[in-house]
MMTF fields as JSON, N, C-alpha, C and O atoms, coordinates in Angstrom:
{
  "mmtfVersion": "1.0.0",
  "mmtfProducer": "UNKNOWN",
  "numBonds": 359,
  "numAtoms": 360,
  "numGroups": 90,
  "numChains": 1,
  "numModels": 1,
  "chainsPerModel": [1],
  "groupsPerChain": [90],
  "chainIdList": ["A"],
  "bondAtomList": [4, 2, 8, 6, 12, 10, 16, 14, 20, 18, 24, 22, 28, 26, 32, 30, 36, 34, 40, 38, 44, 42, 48, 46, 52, 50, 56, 54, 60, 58, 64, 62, 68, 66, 72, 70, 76, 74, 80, 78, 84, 82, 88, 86, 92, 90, 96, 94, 100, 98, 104, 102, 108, 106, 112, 110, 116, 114, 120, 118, 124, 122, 128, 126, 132, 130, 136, 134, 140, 138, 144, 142, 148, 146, 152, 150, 156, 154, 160, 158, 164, 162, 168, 166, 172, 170, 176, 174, 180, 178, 184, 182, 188, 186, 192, 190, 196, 194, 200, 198, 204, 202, 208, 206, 212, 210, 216, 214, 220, 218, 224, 222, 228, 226, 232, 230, 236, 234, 240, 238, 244, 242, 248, 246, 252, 250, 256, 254, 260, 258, 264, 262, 268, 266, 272, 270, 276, 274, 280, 278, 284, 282, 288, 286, 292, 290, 296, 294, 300, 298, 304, 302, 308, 306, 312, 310, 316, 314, 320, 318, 324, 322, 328, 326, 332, 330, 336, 334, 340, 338, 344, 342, 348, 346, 352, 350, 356, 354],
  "bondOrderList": [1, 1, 1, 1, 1, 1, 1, 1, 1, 1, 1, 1, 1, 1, 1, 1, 1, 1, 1, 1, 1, 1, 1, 1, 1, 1, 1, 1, 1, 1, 1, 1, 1, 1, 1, 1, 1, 1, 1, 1, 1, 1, 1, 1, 1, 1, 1, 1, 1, 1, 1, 1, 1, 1, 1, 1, 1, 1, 1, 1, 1, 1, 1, 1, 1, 1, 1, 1, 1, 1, 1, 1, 1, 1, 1, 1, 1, 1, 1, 1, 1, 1, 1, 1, 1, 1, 1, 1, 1],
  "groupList": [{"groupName": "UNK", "atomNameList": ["N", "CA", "C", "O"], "elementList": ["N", "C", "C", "O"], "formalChargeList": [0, 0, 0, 0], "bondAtomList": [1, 0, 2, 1, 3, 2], "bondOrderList": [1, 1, 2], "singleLetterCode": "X", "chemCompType": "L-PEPTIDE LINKING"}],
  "groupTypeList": [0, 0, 0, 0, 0, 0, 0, 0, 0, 0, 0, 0, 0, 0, 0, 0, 0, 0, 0, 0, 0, 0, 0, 0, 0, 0, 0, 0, 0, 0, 0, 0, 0, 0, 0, 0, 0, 0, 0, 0, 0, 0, 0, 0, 0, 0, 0, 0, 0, 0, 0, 0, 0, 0, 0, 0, 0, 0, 0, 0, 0, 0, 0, 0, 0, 0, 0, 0, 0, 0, 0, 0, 0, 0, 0, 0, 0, 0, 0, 0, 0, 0, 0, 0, 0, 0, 0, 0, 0, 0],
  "groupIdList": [1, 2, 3, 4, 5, 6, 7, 8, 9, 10, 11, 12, 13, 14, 15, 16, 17, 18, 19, 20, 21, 22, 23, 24, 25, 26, 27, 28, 29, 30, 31, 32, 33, 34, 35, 36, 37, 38, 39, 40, 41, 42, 43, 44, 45, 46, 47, 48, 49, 50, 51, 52, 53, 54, 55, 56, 57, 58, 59, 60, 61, 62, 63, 64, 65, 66, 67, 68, 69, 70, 71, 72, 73, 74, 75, 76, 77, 78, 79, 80, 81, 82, 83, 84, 85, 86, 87, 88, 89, 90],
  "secStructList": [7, 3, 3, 3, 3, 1, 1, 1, 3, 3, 3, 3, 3, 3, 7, 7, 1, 7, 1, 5, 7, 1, 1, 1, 7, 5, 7, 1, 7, 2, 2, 2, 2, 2, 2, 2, 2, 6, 6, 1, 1, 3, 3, 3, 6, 6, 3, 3, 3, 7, 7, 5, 6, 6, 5, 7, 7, 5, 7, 7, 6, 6, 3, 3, 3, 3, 3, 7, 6, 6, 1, 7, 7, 3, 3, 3, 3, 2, 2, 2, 2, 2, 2, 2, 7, 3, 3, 7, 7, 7],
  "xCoordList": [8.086, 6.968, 6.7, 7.638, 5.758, 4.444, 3.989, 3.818, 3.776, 3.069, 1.868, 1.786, 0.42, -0.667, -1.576, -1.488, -2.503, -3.215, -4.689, -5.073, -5.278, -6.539, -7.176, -7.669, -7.141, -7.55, -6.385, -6.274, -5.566, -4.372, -3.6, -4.175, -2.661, -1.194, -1.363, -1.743, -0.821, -0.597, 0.655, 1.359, 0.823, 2.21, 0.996, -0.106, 1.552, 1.039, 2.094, 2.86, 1.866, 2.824, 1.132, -0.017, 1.605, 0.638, 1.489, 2.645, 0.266, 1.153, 1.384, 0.294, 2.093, 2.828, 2.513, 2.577, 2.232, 2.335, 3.326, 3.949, 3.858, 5.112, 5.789, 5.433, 6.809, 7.299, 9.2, 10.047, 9.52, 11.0, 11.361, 10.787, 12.736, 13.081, 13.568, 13.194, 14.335, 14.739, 15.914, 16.244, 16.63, 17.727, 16.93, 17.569, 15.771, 15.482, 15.372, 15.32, 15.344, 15.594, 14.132, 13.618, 13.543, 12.798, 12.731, 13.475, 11.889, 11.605, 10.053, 9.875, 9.244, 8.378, 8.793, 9.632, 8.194, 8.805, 8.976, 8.244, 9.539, 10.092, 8.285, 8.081, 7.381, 6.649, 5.828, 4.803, 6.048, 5.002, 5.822, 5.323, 7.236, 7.945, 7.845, 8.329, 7.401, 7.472, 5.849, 5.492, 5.04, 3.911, 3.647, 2.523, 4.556, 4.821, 5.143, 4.67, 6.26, 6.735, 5.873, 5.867, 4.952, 4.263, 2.468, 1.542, 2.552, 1.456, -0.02, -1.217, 0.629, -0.679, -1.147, -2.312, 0.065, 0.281, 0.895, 1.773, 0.22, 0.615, 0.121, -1.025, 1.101, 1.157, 0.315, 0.597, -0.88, -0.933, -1.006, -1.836, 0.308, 0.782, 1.062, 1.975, 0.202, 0.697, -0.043, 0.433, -1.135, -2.062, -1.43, -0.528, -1.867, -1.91, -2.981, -4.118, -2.721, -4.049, -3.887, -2.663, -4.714, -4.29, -5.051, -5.905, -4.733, -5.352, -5.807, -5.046, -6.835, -7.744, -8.792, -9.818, -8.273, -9.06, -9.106, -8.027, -10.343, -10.716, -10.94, -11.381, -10.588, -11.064, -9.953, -9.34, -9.962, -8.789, -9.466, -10.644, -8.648, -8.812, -7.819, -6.62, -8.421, -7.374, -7.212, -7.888, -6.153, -5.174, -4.931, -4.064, -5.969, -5.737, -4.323, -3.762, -3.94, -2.836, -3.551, -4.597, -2.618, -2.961, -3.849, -4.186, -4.13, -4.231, -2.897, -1.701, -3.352, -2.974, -3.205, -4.275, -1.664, -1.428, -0.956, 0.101, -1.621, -1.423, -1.212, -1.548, -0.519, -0.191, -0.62, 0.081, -1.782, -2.308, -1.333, -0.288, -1.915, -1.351, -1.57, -1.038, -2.304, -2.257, -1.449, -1.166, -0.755, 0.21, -0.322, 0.402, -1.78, -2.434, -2.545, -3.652, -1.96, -1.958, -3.901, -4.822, -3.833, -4.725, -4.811, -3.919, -5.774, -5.927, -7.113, -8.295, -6.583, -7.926, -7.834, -6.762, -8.669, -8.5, -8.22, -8.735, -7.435, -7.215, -7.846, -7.516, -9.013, -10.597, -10.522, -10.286, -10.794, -11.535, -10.172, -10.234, -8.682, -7.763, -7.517, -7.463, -7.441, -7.201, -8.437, -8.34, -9.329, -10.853, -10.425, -10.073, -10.378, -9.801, -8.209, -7.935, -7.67, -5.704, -4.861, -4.512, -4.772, -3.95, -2.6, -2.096, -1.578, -0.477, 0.133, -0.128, 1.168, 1.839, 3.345, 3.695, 4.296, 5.33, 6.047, 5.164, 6.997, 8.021, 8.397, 9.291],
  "yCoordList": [7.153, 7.083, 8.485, 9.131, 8.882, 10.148, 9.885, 8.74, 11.078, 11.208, 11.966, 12.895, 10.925, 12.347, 12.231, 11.488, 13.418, 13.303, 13.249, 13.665, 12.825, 12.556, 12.937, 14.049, 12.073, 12.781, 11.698, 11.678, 10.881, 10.111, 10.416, 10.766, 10.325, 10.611, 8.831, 7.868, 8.872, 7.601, 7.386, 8.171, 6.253, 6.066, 5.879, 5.354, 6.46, 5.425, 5.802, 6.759, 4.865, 4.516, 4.756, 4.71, 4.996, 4.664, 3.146, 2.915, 2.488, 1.142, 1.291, 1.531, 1.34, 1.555, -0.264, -0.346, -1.519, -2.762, -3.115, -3.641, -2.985, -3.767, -3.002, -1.967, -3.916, -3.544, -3.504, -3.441, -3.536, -3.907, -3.591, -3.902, -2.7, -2.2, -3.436, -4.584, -3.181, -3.64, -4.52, -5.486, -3.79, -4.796, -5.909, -6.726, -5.797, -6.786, -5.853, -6.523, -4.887, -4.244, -3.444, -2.531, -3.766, -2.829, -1.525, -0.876, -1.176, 0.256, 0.978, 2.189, 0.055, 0.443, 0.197, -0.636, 0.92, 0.801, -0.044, -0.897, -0.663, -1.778, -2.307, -3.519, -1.623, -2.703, -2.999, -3.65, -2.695, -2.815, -4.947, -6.037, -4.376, -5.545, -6.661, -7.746, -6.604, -7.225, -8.045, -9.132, -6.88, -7.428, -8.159, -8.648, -8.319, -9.133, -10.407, -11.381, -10.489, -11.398, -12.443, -13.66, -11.506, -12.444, -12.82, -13.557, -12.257, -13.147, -11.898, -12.085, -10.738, -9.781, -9.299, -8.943, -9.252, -8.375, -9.773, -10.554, -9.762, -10.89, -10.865, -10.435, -11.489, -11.509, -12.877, -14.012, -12.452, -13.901, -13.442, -12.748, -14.213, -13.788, -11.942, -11.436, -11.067, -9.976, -9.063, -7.998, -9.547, -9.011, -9.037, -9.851, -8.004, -7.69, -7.786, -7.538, -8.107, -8.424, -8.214, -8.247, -7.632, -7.547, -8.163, -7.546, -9.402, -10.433, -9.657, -9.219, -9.603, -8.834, -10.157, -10.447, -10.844, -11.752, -12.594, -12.83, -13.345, -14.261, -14.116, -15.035, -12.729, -12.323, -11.224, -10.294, -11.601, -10.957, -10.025, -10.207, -8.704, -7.678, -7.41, -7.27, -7.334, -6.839, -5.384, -4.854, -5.028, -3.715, -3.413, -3.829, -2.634, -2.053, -1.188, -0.442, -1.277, -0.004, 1.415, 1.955, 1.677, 3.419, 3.219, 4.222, 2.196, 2.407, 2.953, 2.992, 3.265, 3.399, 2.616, 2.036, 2.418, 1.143, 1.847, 2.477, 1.79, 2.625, 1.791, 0.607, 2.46, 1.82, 2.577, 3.29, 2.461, 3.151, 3.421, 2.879, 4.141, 4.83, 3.77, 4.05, 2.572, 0.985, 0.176, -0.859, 0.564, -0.372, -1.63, -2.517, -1.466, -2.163, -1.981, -1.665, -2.072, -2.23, -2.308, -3.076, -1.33, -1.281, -0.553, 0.296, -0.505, -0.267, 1.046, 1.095, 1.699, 2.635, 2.889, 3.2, 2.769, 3.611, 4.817, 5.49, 5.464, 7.077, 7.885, 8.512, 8.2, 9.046, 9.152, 10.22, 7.536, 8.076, 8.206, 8.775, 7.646, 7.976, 10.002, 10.794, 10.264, 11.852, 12.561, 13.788, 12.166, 13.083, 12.748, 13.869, 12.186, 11.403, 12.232, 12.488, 12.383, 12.31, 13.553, 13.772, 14.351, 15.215, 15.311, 15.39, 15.339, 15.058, 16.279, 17.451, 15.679, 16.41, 16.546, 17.724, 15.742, 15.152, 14.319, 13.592, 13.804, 12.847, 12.179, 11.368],
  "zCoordList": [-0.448, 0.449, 0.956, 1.425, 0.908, 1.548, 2.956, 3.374, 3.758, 4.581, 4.076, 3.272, 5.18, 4.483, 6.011, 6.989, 5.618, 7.229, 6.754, 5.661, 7.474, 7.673, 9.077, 9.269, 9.921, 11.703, 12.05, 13.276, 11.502, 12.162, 10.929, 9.898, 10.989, 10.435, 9.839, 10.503, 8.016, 7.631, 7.036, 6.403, 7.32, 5.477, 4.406, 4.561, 3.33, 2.23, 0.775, 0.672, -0.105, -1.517, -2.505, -2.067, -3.86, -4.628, -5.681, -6.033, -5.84, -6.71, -7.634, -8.152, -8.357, -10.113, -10.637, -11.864, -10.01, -10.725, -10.538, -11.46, -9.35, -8.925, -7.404, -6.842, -7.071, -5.435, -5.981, -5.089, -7.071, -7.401, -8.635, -9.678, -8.434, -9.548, -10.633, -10.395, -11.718, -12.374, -12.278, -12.966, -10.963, -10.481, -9.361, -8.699, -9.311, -8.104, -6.688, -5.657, -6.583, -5.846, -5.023, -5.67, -3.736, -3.585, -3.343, -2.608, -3.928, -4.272, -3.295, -3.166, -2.803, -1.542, -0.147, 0.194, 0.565, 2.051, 2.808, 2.305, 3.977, 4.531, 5.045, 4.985, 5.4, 6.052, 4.784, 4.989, 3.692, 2.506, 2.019, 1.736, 2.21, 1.931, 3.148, 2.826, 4.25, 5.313, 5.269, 5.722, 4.443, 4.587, 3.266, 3.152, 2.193, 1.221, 1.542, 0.956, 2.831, 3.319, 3.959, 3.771, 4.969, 6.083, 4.962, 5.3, 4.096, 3.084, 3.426, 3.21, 3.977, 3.997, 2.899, 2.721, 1.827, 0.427, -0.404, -0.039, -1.438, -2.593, -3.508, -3.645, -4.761, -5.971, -6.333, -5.951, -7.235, -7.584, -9.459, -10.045, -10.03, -11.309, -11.507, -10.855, -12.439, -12.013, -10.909, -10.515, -10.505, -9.885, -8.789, -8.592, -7.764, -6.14, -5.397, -5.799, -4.407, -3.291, -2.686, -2.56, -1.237, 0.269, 1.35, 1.988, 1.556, 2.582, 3.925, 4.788, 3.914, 5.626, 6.049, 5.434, 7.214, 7.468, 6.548, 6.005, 6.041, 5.463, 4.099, 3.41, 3.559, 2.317, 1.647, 2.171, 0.638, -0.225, -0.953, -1.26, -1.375, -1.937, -2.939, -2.695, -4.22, -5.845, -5.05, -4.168, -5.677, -5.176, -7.055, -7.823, -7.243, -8.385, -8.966, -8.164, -9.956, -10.39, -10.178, -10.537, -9.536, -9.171, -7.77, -7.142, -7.413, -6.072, -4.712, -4.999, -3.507, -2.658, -1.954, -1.768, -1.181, -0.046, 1.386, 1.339, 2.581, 3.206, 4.32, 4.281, 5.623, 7.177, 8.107, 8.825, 8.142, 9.375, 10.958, 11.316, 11.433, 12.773, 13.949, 15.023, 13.856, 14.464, 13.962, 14.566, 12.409, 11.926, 10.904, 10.453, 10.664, 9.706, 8.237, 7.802, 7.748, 5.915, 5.172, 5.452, 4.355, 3.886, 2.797, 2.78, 1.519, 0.366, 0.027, 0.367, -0.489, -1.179, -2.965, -3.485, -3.498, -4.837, -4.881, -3.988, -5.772, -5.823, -5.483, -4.476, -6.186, -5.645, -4.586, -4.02, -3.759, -2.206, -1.427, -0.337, -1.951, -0.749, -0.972, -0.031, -2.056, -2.212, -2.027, -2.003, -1.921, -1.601, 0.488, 0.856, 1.226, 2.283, 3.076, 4.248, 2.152, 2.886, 1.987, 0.827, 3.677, 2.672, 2.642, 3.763, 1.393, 2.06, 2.571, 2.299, 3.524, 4.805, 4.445, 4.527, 4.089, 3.567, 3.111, 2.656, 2.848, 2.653, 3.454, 3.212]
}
């Protein structure tokens, strides 16, 4: 996991098509897995989605999954998150 800035400081991961290594093991950050848990972030077969309200969003490969500085999970495609966020660190 990356830090990048924008005018608030974010987390964000980019998605590779999965949250778990080969042993079963996660490999994205604890609230990415928490928000797997509570049904914000889900698999339906291999696809990803990210539930906002009443309406679901595909979370493309090579997208970015990010946690805003309110703590809200949210999605960008590559383009607009790197035209957007610069990174800061690790």
């Amino acid at each position: 996991m990356a830090k990048y800035r924008n005018r608030k400081i974010i987390e964000a991961f980019q998605f590779d098509g999965d949250f778990m290594n080969s042993n079963g093991e996660y490999y994205v950050p604890e609230w990415a897995v928490r928000g797997l848990k509570r049904g914000i972030l889900y698999f339906d077969g291999p696809e990803l989605y990210l539930k906002q309200g009443n309406v679901s969003r595909h979370i493309h490969y090579g997208d970015y999954i990010i946690r805003d500085h309110r703590g809200i999970i949210d999605s960008f495609g590559r383009e607009t998150f790197e035209k957007w966020y610069e990174k800061i660190g690790e």
